[in-house]
C-alpha positions, -999 to 999 in steps of 0.1 A, spaced: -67 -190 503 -31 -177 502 -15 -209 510 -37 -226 477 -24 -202 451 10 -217 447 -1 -249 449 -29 -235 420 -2 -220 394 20 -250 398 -11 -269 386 -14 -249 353 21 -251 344 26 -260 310 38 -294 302 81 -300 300 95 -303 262 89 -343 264 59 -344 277 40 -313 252 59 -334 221 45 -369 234 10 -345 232 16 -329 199 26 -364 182 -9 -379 197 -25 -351 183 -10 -353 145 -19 -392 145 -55 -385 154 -56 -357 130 -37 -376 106 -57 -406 114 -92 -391 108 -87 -386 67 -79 -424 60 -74 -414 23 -53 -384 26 -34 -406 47 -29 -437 26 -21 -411 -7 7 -396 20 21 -432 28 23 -440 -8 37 -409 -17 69 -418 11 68 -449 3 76 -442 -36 106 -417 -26 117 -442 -6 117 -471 -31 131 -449 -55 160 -435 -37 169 -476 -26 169 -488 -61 196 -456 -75 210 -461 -40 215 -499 -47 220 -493 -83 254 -474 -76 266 -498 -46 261 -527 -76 279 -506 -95 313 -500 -76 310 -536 -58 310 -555 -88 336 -525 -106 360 -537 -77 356 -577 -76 383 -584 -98 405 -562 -77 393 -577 -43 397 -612 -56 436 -602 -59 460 -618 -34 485 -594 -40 500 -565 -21 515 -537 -43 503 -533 -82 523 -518 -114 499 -507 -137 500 -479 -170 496 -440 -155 470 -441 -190 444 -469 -175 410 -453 -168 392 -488 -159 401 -525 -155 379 -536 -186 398 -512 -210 436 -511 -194 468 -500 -212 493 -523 -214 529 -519 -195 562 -533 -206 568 -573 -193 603 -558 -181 588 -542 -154 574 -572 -138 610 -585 -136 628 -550 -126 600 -552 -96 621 -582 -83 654 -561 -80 634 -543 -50 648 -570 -20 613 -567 0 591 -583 -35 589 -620 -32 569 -626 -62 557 -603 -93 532 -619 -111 516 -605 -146 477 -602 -156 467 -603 -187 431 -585 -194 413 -580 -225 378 -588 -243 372 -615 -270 343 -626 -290 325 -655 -271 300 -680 -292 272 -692 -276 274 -728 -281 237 -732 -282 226 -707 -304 261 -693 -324 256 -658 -317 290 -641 -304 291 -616 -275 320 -600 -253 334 -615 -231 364 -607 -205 397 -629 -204 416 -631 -172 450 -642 -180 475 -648 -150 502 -677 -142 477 -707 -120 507 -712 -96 510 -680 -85 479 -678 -67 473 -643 -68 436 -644 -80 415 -662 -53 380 -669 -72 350 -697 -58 361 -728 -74 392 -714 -89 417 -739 -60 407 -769 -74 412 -761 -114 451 -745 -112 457 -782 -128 430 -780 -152 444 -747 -166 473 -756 -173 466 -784 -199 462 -764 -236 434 -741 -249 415 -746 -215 393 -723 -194 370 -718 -165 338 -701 -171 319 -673 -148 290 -694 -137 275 -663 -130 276 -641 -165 249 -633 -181 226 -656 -197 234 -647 -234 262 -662 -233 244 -700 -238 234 -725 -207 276 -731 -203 269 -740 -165 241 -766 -174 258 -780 -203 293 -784 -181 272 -801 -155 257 -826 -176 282 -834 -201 319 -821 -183 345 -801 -204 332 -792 -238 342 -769 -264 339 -732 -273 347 -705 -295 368 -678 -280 374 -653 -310 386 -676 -340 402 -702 -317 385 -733 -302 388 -741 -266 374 -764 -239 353 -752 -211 366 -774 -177 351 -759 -149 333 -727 -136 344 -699 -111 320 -673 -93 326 -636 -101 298 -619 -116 290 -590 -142 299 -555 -138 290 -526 -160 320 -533 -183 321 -568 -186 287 -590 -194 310 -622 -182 341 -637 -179 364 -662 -188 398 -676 -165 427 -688 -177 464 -695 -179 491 -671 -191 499 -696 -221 463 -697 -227 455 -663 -232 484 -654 -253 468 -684 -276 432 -668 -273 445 -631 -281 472 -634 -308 475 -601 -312 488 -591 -284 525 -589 -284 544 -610 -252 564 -582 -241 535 -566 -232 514 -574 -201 478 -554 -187 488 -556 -151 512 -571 -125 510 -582 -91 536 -577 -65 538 -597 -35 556 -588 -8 578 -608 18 561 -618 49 569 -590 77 580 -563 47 569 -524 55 543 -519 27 545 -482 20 585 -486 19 581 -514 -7 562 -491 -26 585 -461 -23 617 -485 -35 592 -496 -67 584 -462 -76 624 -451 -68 631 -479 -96 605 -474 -121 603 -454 -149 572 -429 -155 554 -456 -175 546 -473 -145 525 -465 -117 525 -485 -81 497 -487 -62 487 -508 -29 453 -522 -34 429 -500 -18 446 -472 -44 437 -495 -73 404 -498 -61 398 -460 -57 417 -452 -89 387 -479 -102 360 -462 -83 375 -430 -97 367 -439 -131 328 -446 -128 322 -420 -105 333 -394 -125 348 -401 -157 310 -416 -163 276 -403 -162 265 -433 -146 277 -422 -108 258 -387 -114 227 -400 -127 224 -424 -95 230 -398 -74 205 -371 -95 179 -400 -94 183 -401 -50 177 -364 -49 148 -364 -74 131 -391 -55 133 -371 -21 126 -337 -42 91 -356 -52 84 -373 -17 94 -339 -9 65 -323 -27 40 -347 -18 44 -348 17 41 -308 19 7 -310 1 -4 -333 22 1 -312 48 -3 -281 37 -41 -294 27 -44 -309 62 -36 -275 83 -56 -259 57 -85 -283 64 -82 -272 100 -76 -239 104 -103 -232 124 -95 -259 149 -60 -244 152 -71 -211 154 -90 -227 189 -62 -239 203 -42 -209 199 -72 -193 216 -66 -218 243 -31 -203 249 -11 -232 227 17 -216 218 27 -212 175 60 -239 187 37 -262 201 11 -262 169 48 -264 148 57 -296 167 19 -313 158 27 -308 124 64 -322 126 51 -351 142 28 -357 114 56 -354 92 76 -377 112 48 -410 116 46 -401 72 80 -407 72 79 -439 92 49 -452 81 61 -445 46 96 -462 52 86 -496 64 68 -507 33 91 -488 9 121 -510 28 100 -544 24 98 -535 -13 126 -521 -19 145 -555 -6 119 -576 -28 127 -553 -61 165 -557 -48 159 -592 -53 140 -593 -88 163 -574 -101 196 -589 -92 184 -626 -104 174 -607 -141 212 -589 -141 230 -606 -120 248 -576 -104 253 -579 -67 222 -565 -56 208 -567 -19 201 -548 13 222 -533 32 220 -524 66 243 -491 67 222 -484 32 190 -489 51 194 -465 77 209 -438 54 180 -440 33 154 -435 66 177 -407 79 168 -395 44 132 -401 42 130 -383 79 146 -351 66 125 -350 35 96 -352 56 111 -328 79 117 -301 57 81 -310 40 67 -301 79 90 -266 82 82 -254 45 37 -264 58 42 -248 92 40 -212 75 4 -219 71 -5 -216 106 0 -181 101 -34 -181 89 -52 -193 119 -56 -160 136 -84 -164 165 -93 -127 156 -101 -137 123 -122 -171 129 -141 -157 161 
C-alpha cells in the first residue's frame, strides 16, 4: 500500500497553467454557448465597438493621408516655406527672392516655386461655383510627380490650360466624362476662362474638395491678385551625393527669419501638426475610439456580470470541488476572450465593406489596413479583458456555505 500512495497523489495533481486554461476556456464556450441569445446580444455588442472604433480609426488615417498627398507627391528635397503657415490649403506667402538666394548655397541644384491658393470653379454642367485648389509650379522642373501629370508638362504650358483632379468631388460637374468624350473644353476658373486638357489623380482632403494643376504663367493668369514677387512655397533640390542636413544648415545660415527650411518628412509633420491639434477634428476621432471601446466596454461586463450571476450556484460547486477563485477567474476571461474574437471577425468584414461605401461617396482614401487591423483587435481584446476583471468580483458571491 505504501509503494501506491505516491503513485496516488501524483494522480490528483492539479493540472499545469496550460493545460487548467485550455479547461477553463472549454468551460466558458459551453457556458457561453448554452444562452444562444445572450451570446449573439454579446457578439453584437463587440462587434459595434469594433466597427465603430475602425470607422474614427479610418476616419483620421483618411485624414492625415490625404492632408499629406500634396506633400508626398513632391520630388523635392529641402522646402522654404512662411514660419506663419498652419496648413497647405491656407499658406502664407514668402518673398520670390528667396527662391533665388537658396541657389547661392553650392549643394542646391534647383529651387523651384509653388504657387497655392483656392479659386471659384463653375461647374460646367450646371453653373454653380465651388472651391477649388490651384497648384501652380514651373512643368519642367518636375518636382510634383502626379498619375498622368508626365505626359501633360507640354499641354501646360500652352495658355490658360489646366489638368483636372479626376478624382474631386462630384460637384464639381462630370469634368472626367466630358474630357473623355469630347477632349479639352473650357471652364471658369474665378472670372477667367480656361481649357481643361487632361486629368491627374490626387484626391480630396479635408481642406480642399478638388484640385486643379497648372503652370506658373497659368496661375498668375487665374489669381490676379496675387502679386509675382510673392510665391506659397518653394522646392529645393539638392545635388546628387549632397549631405541633406548640411544643406539645410547653410539655407537656414542664409535666410532671414521669414523663412523656414524644412526636409520633407518636417513638412509633413509640421502638416500633421496642424489637424491634429490646431483642429478638433484629430480629438474627436480619437474621443469617438475610446467611446466605442467605453460602450463595448459596458456591454461585454453585463453580459458577463448576468452570466456569473445566472450561475452562481454552479460556481459555488465547483469551488466546493476544490477549484480554486484563479481558476473560476480564468473561465470568465476566456469568455471574454472568444466575445472579443467572435465579436472582431464580423466587425472587421464590416468595417472593410463600410470602408468601401464610404470612400466611393467621399472619395478620401479610405481602406483597410493591416497594422490598423491588428491595433484595433489588440483593442477589442483589452476592452474585453478589462470587461472580464471588472465581472470577476462577482464570484465573490458564490460562497458554498451560503448555497449548501
Amino acid at each position: 500500500m505504501s509503494d501506491l500512495r505516491p503513485a496516488a497523489r501524483g494522480a490528483m495533481r492539479a493540472p499545469g497553467f496550460l493545460s487548467g486554461s485550455w479547461l477553463a476556456v472549454r468551460l466558458a464556450w459551453r457556458q457561453l454557448r448554452s444562452e444562444r441569445a445572450r451570446l449573439a446580444s454579446a457578439i453584437a455588442g463587440v462587434m459595434f465597438a469594433c466597427v465603430l472604433v475602425f470607422m474614427q480609426l479610418g476616419f483620421r488615417a483618411a485624414l492625415f493621408e490625404s492632408a499629406t498627398t500634396l506633400i508626398g507627391a513632391m520630388r523635392a528635397d529641402l522646402f522654404l516655406m512662411s514660419p506663419m503657415t498652419l496648413a497647405s490649403f491656407r499658406p502664407e506667402t514668402i518673398p520670390r527672392v528667396r527662391v533665388s538666394q537658396a541657389l547661392g548655397v553650392e549643394a542646391v541644384q534647383a529651387a523651384v516655386p509653388v504657387y497655392l491658393a483656392q479659386a471659384s470653379f463653375r461647374n460646367p454642367e450646371s453653373g454653380r461655383r465651388r472651391m477649388i485648389q490651384l497648384i501652380g509650379f514651373d512643368a519642367e522642373a518636375g518636382v510634383l510627380d502626379l498619375p498622368g501629370l508626365a505626359a501633360m508638362r507640354e499641354a501646360l504650358k500652352q495658355p490658360d490650360t489646366i489638368a483636372f483632379d479626376a478624382r474631386s468631388r462630384p460637384e464639381f460637374g462630370p469634368v472626367l466624362r466630358m474630357f473623355q468624350e469630347q477632349g479639352p473644353f473650357a471652364v471658369q476658373i474665378g472670372n477667367r476662362e480656361m481649357r481643361v486638357v487632361g486629368t491627374v489623380e490626387m484626391g480630396t482632403s479635408f481642406g480642399a474638395d478638388g484640385n486643379a494643376v497648372l503652370s506658373e504663367v497659368n496661375f498668375r493668369r487665374a489669381v490676379r491678385e496675387r502679386p509675382q514677387a510673392l510665391v506659397d512655397l518653394a522646392a529645393i533640390r539638392l545635388k546628387p551625393g549632397a549631405d541633406l542636413l548640411a544643406a539645410q544648415a547653410a539655407l537656414r545660415a542664409i535666410m532671414p527669419p521669414d523663412v523656414a527650411v524644412l526636409t520633407q518628412e518636417e513638412l509633413r509633420r509640421h502638416e500633421l501638426r496642424y489637424w491634429e491639434e490646431a483642429t478638433p477634428i484629430g480629438f474627436i476621432f480619437s474621443f469617438g475610439s475610446l467611446m466605442g471601446l467605453i460602450v463595448g466596454m459596458v456591454i461585454v461586463y453585463q453580459i458577463l456580470f448576468s452570466d456569473i450571476a445566472g450561475h452562481l450556484k454552479e460556481y459555488a460547486t465547483l469551488k466546493a470541488m476544490g477549484y480554486s477563485n484563479a481558476h473560476l477567474s480564468r473561465v470568465v476571461l476566456g469568455a471574454a476572450g472568444i466575445l472579443a474574437l467572435l465579436g472582431f471577425v464580423p466587425g472587421t468584414i464590416a468595417s472593410a465593406m463600410l470602408y468601401g461605401v464610404i470612400a466611393d461617396a467621399t472619395f478620401l482614401p479610405l481602406a483597410m489596413a493591416t497594422e490598423r487591423a491588428v491595433t484595433v483587435f489588440l483593442m477589442i481584446f483589452a476592452m474585453c479583458g478589462v470587461a472580464g476583471l471588472l465581472a470577476v468580483r462577482k464570484l465573490r458571491d458564490a460562497d458554498p456555505a451560503d448555497m449548501f
